[in-house]
PLY file of the C-alpha trace (Angstrom):
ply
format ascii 1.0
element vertex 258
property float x
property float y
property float z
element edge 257
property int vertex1
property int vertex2
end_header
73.45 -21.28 66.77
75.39 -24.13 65.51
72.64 -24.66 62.82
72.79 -21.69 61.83
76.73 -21.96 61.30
76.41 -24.96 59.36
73.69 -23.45 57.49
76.45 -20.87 56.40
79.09 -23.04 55.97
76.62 -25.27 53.27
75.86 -21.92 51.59
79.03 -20.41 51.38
80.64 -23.85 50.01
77.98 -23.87 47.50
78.75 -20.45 46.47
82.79 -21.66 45.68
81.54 -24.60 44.08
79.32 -22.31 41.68
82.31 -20.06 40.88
84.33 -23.06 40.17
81.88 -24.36 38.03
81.21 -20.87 36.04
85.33 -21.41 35.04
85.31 -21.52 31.24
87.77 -23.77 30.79
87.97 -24.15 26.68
87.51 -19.83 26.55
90.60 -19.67 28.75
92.52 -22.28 27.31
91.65 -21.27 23.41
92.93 -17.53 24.83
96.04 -18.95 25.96
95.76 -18.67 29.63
97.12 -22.37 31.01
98.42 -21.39 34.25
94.84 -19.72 35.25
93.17 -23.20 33.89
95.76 -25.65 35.91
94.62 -23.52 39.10
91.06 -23.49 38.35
91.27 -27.18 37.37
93.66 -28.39 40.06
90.86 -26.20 42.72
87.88 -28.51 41.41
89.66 -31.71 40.82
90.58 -31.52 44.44
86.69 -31.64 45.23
85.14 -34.06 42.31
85.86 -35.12 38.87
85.03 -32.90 35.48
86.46 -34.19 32.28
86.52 -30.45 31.36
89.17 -30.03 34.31
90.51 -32.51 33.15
91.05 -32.40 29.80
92.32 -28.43 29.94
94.29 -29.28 32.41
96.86 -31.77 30.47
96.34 -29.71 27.42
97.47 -26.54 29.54
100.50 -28.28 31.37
101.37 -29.56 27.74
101.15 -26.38 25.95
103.23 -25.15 28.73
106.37 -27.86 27.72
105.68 -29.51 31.38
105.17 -33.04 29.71
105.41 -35.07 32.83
102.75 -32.67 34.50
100.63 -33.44 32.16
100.98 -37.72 31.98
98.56 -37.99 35.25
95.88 -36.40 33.65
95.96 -37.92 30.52
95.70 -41.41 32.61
92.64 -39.97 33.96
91.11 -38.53 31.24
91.28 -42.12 29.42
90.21 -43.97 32.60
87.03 -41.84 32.68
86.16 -42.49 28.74
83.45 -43.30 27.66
81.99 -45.53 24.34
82.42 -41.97 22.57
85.90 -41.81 21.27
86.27 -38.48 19.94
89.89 -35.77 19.66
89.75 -35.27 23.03
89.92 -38.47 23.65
92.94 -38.78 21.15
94.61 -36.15 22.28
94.95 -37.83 26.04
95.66 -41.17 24.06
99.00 -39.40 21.62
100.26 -37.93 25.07
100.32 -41.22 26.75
102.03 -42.85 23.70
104.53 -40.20 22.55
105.28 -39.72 26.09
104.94 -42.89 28.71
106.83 -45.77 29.40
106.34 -48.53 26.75
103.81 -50.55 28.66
101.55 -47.74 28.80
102.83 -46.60 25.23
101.71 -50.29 23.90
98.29 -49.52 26.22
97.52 -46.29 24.17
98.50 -47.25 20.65
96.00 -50.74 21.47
93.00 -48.48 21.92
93.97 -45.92 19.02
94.19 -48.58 16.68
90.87 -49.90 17.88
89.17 -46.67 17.24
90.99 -44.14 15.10
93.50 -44.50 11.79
97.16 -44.35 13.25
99.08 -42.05 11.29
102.60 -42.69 10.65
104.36 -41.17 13.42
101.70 -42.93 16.03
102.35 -46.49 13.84
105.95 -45.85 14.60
105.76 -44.84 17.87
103.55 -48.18 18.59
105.33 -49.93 16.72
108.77 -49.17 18.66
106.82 -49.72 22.09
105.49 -53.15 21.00
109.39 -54.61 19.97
110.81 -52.74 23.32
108.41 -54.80 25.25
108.80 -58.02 22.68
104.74 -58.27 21.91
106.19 -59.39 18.51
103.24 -60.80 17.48
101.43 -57.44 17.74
104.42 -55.56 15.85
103.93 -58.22 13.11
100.49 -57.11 12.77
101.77 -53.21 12.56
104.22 -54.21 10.58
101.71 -56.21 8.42
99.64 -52.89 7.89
102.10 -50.73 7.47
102.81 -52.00 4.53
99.31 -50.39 3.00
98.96 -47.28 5.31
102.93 -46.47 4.64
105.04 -45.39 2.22
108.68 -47.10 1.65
110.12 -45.20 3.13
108.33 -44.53 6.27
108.37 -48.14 6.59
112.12 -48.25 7.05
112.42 -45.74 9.40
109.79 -47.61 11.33
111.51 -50.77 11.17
114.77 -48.95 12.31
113.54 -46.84 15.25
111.55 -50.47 16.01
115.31 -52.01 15.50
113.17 -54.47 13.85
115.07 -58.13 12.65
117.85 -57.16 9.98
116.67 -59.28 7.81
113.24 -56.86 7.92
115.11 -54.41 7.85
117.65 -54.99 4.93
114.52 -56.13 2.41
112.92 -52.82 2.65
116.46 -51.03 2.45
116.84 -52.84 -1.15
112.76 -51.74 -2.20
113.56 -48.63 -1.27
116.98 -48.44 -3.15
115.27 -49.60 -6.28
112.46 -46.93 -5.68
115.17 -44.41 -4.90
114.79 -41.64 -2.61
116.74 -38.43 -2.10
116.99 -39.24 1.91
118.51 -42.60 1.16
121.84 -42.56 2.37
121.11 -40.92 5.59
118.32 -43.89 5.80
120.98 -46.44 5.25
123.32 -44.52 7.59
120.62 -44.93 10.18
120.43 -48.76 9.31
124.17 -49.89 9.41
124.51 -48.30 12.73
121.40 -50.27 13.99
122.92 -53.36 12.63
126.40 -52.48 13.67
125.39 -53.08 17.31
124.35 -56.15 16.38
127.27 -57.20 14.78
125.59 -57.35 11.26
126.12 -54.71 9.39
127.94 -56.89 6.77
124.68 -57.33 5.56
124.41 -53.57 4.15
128.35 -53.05 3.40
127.43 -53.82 -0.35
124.51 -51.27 -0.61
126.60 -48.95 1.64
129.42 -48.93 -1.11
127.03 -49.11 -4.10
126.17 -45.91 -2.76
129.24 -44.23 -1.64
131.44 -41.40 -2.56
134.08 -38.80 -1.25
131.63 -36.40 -0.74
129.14 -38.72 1.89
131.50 -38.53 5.27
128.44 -39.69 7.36
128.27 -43.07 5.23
132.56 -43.17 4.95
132.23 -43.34 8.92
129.40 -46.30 9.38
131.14 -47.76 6.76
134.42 -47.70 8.66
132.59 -48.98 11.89
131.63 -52.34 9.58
135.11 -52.71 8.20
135.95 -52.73 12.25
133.60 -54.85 13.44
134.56 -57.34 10.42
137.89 -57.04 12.15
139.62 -55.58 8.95
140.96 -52.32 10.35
142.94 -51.16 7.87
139.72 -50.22 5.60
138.42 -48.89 8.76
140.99 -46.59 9.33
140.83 -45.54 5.25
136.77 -45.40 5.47
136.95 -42.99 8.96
139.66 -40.97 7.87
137.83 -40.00 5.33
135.17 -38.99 6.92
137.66 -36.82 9.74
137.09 -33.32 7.92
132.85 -33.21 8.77
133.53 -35.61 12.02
137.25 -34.68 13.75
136.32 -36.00 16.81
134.18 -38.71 16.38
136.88 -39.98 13.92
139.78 -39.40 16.81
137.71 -41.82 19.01
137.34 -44.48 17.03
140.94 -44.36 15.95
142.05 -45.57 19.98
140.33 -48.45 19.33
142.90 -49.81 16.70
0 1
1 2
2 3
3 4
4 5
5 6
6 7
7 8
8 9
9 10
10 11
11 12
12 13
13 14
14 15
15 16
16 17
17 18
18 19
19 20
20 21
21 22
22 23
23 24
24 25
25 26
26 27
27 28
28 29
29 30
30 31
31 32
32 33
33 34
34 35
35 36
36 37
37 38
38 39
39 40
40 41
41 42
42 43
43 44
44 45
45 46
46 47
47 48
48 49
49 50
50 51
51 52
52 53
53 54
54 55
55 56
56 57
57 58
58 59
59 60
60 61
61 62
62 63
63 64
64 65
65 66
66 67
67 68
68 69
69 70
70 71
71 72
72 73
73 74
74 75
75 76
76 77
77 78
78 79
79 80
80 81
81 82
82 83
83 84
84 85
85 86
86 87
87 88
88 89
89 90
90 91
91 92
92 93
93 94
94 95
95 96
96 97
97 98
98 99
99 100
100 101
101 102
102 103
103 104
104 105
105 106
106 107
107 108
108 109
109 110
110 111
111 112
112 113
113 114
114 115
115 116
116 117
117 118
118 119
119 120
120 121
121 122
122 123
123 124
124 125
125 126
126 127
127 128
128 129
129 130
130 131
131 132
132 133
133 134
134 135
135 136
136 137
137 138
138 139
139 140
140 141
141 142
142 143
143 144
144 145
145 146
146 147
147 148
148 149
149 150
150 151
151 152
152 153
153 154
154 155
155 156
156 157
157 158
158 159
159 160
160 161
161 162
162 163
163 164
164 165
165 166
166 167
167 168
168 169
169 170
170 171
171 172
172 173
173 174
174 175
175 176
176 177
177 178
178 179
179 180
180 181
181 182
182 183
183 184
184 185
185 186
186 187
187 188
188 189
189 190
190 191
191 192
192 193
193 194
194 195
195 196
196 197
197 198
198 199
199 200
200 201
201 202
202 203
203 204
204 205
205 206
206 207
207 208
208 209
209 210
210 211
211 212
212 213
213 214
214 215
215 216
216 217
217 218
218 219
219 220
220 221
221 222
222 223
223 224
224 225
225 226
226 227
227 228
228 229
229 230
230 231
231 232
232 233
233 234
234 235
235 236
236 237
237 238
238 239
239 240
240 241
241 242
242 243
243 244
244 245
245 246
246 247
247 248
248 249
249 250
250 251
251 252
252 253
253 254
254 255
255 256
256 257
């Protein structure tokens, strides 16, 4: 009797574990049905591994917006890689470094740029991990090759997400000023208020007034902030209230400080 319970038990587990199996994960997924694959893959993850499970899974909590959901499986579908790196593999590797801590950010952008071409939005998202955790020598290496996989200006706005040195920073301000692009001043913007927290944005007031007029409230306002962090606040007050018709409030605030 009891072998002949067990007997069922061994047949009737076998049966689940052949409907689990049958699951076609990339049908379901490609048809838009995540929830259905994050309950067939969390049913046969909970019994043994499958890098299809896996994979879908992550994919399916991130097509769904749940981003933190989908962070443990991406750690496991890169712990369980093999010597074949292929989009899969990439696609676990982008959600760990768009979407981890910086340690594990600096992890994934290490074994991208081992096996795949970073494009610019995965240089700059390295490239900002690598300075948060100070692996400067690494970022000088990014830096290094940005300056043949990037344009000008993609190099600046990786160097200022990065808040890279000022002195970095600055020099490609001035190339790109020369080279002149239509999304300068909102660049420079970007830059002075980077430096301002520093303390240095004396270093860009001449290129921020090269480039100023009536019309640019964003740049009258960081231009202000320099002026008061130079301690001369009567050209901060001028420079801010210029700016108060496009930024009332912001202007308001910094006007208590004086």
């Amino acid at each position: 009797m009891k072998l002949r319970i067990i007997s069922i038990l061994i047949l009737i587990s076998f049966l689940l574990s052949s409907c689990i199996k049958s699951f076609d994960y990339k049908a379901s997924y490609e048809a838009g049905s995540y929830d259905l694959v994050i309950e067939h893959a969390n049913e046969e993850l909970s019994q043994k591994l499958n890098q299809d499970a896996i994979y879908y899974q992550f994919m399916s909590h991130f097509k769904l917006g749940y981003i933190d959901d989908s962070l443990p499986s991406a750690r496991l579908y890169v712990a369980c890689y093999n010597s074949v790196q292929d989009q899969r593999l990439r696609d676990a590797l982008r959600i760990l470094l768009f979407y981890s801590n910086d340690a594990e950010k600096c992890f994934a952008g290490h074994i991208m740029k081992k096996y795949y071409t970073l494009s610019e939005a995965e240089m700059n998202a390295y490239f900002t991990a690598l300075m948060r955790t100070e692996d400067y020598q690494e970022a000088d290496i990014i830096y290094a090759e940005s300056k043949v996989a990037l344009s000008n200006k993609a190099r600046c706005m990786m160097l200022i997400n990065g808040k890279a040195s000022s002195e970095l920073i600055v020099s490609e301000l001035r190339d790109l000023d020369e080279a002149y692009d239509e999304d300068f001043d909102s660049i420079l913007t970007q830059a002075i208020n980077v430096l301002n927290e520093r303390g240095e944005g004396s270093m860009l007031l001449n290129l921020a007034i090269k480039h100023y007029n009536s019309s640019k409230d964003a740049l009258a306002l960081a231009i202000g902030d320099i002026y008061f962090y130079e301690n001369d606040y009567s050209l901060a007050r001028s420079y801010w209230s210029n700016a108060y018709k496009s930024y009332p409030e912001e202007v308001k605030l910094r006007l208590t400080y004086l």
